[in-house]
C-alpha positions as CSV (number, residue, x, y, z in Angstrom):
1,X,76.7,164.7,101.3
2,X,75.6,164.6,105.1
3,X,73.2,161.9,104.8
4,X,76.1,159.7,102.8
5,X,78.7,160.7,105.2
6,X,76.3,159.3,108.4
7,X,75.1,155.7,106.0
8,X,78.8,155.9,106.3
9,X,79.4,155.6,109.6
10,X,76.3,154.3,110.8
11,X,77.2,151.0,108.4
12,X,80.7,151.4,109.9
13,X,79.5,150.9,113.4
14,X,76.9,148.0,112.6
15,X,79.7,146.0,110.5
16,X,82.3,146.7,113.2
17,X,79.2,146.0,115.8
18,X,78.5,142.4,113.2
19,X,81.9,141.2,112.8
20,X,83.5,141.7,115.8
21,X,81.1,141.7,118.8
22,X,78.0,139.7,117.7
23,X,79.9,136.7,116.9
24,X,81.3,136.1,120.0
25,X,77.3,135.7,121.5
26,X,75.8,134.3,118.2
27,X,78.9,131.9,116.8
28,X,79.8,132.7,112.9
29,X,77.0,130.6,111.2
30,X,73.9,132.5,113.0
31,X,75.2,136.2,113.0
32,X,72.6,138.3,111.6
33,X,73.4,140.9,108.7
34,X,73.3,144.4,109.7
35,X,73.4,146.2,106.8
36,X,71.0,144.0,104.8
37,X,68.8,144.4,107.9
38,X,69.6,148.8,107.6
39,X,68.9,148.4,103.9
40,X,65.7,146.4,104.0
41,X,64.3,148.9,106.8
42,X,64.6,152.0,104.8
43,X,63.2,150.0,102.3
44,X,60.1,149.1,104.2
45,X,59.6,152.8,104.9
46,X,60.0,154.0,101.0
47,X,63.9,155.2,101.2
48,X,64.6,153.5,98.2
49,X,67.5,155.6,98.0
50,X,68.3,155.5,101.5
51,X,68.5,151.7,101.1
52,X,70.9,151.7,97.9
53,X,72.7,153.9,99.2
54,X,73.5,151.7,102.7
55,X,73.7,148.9,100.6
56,X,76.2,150.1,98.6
57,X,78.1,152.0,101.3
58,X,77.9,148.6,103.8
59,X,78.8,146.6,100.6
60,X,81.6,148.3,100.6
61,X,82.8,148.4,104.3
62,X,82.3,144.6,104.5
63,X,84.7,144.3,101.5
64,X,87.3,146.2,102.6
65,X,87.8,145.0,106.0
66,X,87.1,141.4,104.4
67,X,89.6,138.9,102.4
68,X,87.5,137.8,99.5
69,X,86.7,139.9,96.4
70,X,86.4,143.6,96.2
71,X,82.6,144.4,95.3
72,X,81.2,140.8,95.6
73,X,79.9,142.1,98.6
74,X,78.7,145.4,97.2
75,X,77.3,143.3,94.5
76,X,75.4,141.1,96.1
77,X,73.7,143.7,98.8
78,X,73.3,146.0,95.6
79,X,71.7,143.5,93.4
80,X,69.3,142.4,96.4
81,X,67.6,145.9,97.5
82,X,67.5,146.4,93.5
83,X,65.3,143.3,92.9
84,X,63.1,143.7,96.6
85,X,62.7,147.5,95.1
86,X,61.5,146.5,91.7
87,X,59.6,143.8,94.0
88,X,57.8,146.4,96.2
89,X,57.4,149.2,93.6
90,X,55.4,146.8,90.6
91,X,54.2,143.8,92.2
92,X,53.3,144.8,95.8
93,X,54.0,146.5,99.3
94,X,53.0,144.1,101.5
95,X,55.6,143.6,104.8
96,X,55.1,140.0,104.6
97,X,57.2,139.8,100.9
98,X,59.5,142.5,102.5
99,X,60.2,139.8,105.5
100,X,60.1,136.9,102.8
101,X,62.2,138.5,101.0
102,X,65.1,139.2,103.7
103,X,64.8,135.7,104.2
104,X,65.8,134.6,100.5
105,X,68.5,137.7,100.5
106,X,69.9,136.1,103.8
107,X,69.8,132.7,102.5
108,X,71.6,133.7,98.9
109,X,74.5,136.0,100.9
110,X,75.1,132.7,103.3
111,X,75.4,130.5,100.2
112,X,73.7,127.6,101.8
113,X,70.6,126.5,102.9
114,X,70.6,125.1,106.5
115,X,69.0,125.7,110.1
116,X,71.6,127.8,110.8
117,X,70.9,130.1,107.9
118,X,67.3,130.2,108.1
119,X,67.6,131.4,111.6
120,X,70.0,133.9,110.9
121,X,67.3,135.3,108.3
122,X,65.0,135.5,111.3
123,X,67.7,137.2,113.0
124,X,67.6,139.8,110.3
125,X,63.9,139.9,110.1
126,X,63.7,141.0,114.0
127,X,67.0,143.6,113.7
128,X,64.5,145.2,110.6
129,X,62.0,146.0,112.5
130,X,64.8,147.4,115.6
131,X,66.1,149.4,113.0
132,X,62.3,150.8,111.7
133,X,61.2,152.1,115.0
134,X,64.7,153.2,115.4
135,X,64.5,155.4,111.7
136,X,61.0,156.5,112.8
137,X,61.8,157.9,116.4
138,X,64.9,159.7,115.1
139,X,63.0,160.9,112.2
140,X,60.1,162.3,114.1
141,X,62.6,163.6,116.9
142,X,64.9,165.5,114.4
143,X,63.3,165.6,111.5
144,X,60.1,167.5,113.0
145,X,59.1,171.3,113.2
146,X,60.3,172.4,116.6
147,X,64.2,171.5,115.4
148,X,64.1,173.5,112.2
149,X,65.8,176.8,112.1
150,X,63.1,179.3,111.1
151,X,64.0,181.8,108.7
């Protein structure tokens, strides 16, 4: 329940961070996708879980402070880390499908494919690998022995 509550408000922050604050430095075409960025980090480091679950909880988010459909979004994010997880689990774990396949994911959410797009995938690609060493340093720091409470 913790770790759901802080995908929760760690996907609040990025969308709110995404929709409101990006686009006034990148312009609406190039902003990059924060939680399919957050998804496809975990994703890299084998939180399959970790990754649904910030899909579906960004998904979400994005849909409820947006106009369109409720769960196109969710959909969409859902249906992406699904297909790069059966990807990565039969066919192979190599980071350069990972970072091909942001690309595609980026290109399929934007619904076109133009400079503006691809460059926004590249935008995502980079923001992954922020949000990688991020998960690892805040893994290692609180996740390591000298922080748990010894019984």
């Amino acid at each position: 329940m913790k770790k759901v509550l802080f995908l929760t408000l760690v996907n609040l922050i990025l969308i709110i961070f995404q929709d409101y604050f990006f686009i006034e430095f990148f312009g609406a075409g190039l902003i990059p996708n924060f939680v399919l960025s957050l998804s496809f980090a975990f994703l890299v480091l084998d939180l399959g879980e970790a990754a649904l679950t910030s899909a579906l909880l960004g998904g979400l988010i994005i849909d409820l402070f947006g106009i369109g459909i409720i769960g196109q979004n969710t959909l969409i994010f859902v249906l992406i880390i699904l297909i790069a997880n059966l990807l990565r689990t039969y066919i192979s774990k190599m980071l350069i499908l990972q970072i091909i396949l942001l690309i595609i994911a980026t290109v399929i959410y934007k619904g076109s494919l133009s400079f503006a797009v691809v460059y926004s995938g590249f935008l995502n690609v980079l923001l992954m690998f922020v949000f990688i060493t991020l998960i690892k340093k805040v893994t290692r720091k609180f996740l390591s022995t000298t922080y748990r409470i010894k019984a």
